[in-house]
C-alpha positions as CSV (number, residue, x, y, z in Angstrom):
1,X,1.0,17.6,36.7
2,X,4.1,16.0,37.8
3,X,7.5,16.8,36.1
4,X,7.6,13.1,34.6
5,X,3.9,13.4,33.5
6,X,4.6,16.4,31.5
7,X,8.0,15.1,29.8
8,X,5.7,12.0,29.0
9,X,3.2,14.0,27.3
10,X,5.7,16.3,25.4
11,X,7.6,13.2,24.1
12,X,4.2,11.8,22.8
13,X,2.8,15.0,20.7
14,X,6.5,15.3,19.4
15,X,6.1,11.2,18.1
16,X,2.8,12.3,16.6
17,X,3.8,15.4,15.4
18,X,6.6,13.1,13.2
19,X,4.8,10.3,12.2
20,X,1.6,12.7,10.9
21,X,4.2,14.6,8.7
22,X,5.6,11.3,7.7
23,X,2.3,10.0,6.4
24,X,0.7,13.4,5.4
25,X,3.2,16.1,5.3
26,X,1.1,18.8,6.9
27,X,-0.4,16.5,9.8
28,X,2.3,17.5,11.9
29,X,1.9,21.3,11.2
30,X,-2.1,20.7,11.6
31,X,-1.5,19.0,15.1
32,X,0.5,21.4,16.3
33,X,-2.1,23.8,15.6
34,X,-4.9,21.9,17.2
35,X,-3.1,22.1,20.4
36,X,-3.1,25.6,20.3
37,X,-7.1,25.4,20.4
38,X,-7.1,22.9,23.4
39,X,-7.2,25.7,26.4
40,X,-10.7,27.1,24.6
41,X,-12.5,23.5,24.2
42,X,-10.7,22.2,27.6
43,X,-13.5,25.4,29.0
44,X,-16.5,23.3,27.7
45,X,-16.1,20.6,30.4
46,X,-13.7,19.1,33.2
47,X,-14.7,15.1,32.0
48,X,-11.3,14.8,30.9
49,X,-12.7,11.9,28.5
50,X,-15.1,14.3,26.8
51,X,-12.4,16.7,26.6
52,X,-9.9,14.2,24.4
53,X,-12.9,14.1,21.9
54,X,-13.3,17.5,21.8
55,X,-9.3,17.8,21.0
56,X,-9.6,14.8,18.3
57,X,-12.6,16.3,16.5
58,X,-10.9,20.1,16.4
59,X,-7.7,18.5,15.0
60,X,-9.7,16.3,12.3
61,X,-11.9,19.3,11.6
62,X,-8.9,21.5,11.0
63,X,-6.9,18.6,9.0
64,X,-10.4,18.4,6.9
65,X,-10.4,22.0,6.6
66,X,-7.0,22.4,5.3
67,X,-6.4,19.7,3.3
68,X,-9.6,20.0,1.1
69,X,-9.6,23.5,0.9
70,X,-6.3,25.3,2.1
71,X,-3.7,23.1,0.8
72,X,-4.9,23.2,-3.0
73,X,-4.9,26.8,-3.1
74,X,-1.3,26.8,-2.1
75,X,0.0,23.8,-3.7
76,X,-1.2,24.9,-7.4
77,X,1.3,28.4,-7.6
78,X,4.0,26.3,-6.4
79,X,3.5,23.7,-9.3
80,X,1.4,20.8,-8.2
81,X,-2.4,19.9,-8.3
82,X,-4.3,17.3,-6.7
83,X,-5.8,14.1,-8.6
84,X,-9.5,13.8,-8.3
85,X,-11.1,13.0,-5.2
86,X,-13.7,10.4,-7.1
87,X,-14.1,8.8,-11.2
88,X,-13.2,11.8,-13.5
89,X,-12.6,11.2,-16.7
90,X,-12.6,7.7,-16.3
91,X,-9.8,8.1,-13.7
92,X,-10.6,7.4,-9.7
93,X,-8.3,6.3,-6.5
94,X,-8.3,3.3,-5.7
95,X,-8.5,4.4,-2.0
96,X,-9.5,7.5,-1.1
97,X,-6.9,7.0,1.8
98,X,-4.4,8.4,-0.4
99,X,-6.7,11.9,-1.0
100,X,-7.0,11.8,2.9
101,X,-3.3,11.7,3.6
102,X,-2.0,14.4,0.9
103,X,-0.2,11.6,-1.2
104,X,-2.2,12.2,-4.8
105,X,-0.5,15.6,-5.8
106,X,1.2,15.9,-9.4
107,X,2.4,18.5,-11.9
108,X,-0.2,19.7,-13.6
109,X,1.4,17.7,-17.0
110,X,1.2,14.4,-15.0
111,X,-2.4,14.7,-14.4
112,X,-2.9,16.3,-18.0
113,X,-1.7,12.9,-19.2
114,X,-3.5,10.6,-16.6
115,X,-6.5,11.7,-17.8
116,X,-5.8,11.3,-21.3
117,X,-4.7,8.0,-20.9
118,X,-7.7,6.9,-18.8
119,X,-9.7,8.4,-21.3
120,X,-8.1,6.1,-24.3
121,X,-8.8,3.2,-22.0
122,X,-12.4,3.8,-21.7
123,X,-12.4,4.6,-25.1
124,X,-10.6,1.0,-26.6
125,X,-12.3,-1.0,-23.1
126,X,-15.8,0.9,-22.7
127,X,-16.5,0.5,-18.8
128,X,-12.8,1.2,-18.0
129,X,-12.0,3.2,-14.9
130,X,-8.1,3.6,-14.1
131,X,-7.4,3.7,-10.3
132,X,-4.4,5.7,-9.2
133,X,-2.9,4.6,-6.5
134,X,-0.2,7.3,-4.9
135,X,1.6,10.2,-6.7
136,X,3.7,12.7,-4.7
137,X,3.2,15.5,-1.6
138,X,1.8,18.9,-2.2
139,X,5.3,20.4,-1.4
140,X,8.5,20.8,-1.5
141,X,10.8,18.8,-4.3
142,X,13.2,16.6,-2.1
143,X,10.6,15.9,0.6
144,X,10.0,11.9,0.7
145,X,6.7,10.1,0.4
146,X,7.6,7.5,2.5
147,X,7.4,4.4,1.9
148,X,8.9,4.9,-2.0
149,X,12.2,6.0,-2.6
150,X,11.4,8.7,-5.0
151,X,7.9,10.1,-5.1
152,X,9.2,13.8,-4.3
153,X,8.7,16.0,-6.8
154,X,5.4,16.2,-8.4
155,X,6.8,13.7,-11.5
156,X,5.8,10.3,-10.4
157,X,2.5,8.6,-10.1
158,X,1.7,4.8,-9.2
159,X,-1.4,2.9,-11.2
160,X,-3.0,0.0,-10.4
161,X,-3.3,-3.1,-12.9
162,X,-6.4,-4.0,-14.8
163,X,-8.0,-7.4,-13.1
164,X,-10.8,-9.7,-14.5
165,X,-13.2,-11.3,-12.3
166,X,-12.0,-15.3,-11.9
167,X,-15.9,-16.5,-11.2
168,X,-16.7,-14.8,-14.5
169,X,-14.0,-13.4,-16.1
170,X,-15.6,-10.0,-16.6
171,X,-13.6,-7.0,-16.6
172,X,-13.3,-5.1,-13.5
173,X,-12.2,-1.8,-12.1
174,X,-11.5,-3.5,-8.9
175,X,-8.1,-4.4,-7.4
176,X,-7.5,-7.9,-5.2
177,X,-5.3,-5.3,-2.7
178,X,-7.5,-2.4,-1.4
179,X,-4.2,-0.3,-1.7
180,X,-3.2,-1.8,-4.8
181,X,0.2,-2.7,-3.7
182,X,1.4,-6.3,-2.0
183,X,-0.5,-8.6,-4.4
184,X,1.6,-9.5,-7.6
185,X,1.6,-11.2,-10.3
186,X,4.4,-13.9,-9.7
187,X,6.2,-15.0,-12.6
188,X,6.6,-18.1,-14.0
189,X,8.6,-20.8,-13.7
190,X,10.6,-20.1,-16.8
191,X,10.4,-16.3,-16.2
192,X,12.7,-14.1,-14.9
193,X,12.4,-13.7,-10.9
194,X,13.8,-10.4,-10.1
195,X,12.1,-10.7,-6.3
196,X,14.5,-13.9,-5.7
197,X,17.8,-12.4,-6.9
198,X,17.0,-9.3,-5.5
199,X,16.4,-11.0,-2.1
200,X,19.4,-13.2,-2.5
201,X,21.4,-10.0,-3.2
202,X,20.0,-8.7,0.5
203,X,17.9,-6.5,-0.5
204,X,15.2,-7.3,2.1
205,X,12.6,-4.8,1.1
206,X,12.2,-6.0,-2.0
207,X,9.0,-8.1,-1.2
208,X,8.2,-6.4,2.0
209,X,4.8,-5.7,0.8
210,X,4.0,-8.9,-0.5
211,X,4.9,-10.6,2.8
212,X,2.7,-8.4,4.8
213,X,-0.4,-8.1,2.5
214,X,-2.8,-10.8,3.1
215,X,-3.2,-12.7,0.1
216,X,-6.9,-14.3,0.6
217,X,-8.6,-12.2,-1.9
218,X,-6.1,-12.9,-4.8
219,X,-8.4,-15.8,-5.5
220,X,-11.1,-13.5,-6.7
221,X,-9.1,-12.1,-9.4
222,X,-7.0,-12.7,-12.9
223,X,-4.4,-10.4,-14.0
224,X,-6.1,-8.7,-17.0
225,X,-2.5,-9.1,-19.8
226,X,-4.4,-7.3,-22.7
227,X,-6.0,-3.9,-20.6
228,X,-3.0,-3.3,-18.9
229,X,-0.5,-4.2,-21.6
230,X,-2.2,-1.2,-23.5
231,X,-2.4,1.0,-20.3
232,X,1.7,0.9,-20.2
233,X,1.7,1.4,-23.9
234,X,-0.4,4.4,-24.5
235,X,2.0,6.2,-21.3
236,X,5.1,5.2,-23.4
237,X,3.4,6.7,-26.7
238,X,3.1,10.3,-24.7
239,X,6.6,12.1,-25.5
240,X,6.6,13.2,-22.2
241,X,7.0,10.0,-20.0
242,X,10.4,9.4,-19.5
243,X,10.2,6.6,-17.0
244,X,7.5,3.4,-16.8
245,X,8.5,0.9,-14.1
246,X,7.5,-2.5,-14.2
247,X,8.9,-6.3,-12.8
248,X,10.8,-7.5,-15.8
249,X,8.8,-10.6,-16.4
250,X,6.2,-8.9,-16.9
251,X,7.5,-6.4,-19.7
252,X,8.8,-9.5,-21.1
253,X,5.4,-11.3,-20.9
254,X,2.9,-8.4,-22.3
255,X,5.9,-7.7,-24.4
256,X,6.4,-4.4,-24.0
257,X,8.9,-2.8,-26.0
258,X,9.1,0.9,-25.7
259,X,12.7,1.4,-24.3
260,X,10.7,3.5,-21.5
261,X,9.8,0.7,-19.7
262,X,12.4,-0.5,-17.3
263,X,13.8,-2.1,-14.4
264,X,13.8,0.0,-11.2
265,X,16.5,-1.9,-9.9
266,X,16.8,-3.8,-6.2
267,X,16.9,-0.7,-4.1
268,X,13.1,-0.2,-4.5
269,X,10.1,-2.6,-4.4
270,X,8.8,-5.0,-6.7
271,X,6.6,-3.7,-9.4
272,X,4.5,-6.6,-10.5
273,X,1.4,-5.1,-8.6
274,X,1.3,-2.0,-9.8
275,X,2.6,0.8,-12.6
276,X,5.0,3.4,-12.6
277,X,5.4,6.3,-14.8
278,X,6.9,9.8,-14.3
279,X,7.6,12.3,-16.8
280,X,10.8,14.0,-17.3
């Protein structure tokens, strides 16, 4: 292997090694490891194609491993607990993505609450399932979970509005965004648009998500006021959320008045596509 071969391949595990802790937090630690297993599975054959399977299968065994098994052992002493996997309680992820990547970990007072709340809404709305959508990193208070600008320290958790079929108008536990985020609920023309004067202040990240969702399947649903309206209410009821973000025209619209419910200013994203709470 020639010298500029080997810089090459060192300056491409390092790149994976940042963006897998970016997304996941352990990745990068898990990665590392898998390397260390390459010079036993590189033994069970020279067809270097068959071999780069063999080293992607050990590291998403070992990511498996860990994640499901090892990482909620050690994240629970150091305060934080994972949401469910799949619907309990009435509460579910809207992508199991977010399970996958370490990116649904709370205090255990968060999730407490979560399920209380989703348990209310099934309750008022039989048929109700509340999708969570991301919530924090298993460790370390200060660490980000990129893309949001908070997210760090087991507090915060993002939920998904409550849609109704358009072709039916049925209640749905389904989302027009498979991640929940990038499809909004625009204002009005004679409400408040926070994303214009936001952009017009250059704050270019304010619709970023928007811009880059595709929009085609925000035909197939209606934004369901009354379900989530009561969603943001019984989380301002519980003494302790401190915190529920949403776009200003829409607290105005569902008229929410619970002085907990605020604007999350320009410096973050638009929050008329999803819910945020956090407790104190």
């Amino acid at each position: 292997m020639t010298t500029s071969t080997k810089i090459l391949k060192a300056t491409l595990n390092i790149f994976a090694i940042c963006i897998l802790t970016v997304l996941t937090q352990i990745g990068g630690i898990v990665f590392l490891l898998s390397i260390l297993t390459n010079k036993w599975t590189d033994k069970w054959t020279n067809n270097k194609y068959i071999r780069t399977t063999y080293r992607f299968g050990t590291f998403l065994l070992l990511y498996s491993l860990i994640t499901f098994l090892i990482v909620p052992v050690i994240a629970k002493p150091l305060g934080r607990v994972p949401l469910p996997l799949t619907e309990t309680k009435h509460l579910q992820p809207l992508n199991i993505l977010s399970c996958i990547l370490n990116r649904n970990y709370v205090r255990e007072e968060v999730k407490e609450i979560a399920y209380k709340v989703a348990e209310k809404m099934n309750q008022q709305f039989p048929g109700t399932t509340c999708n969570y959508l991301e919530a924090n990193f298993p460790f370390i208070n200060g660490f980000p979970l990129m893309p949001h600008r908070s997210h760090d320290d087991g507090k915060k958790l993002d939920l998904a509005f409550f849609y109704r079929k358009s072709s039916t108008g049925e209640q749905c536990n389904e989302c027009p965004s498979p991640i929940g985020y990038g499809i909004c609920e625009e204002p009005f023309p004679n409400e408040e648009n926070t994303a214009r004067s936001c952009a017009q202040k250059g704050y270019w990240q304010y619709s970023l998500l928007k811009n880059t969702m595709p929009q085609y399947n925000k035909k197939n649903f209606v934004f369901d006021h009354e379900r989530t309206k009561y969603l943001a209410n019984l989380f301002a009821t519980e003494k302790n959320i401190e915190k529920i973000f949403i776009e200003p025209h829409l607290k105005k619209r569902l008229n929410l008045t619970s002085s907990k419910v605020r604007f999350h200013g320009c410096k973050a994203v638009r929050h008329d596509d999803h819910l945020h709470v956090q407790i104190k």
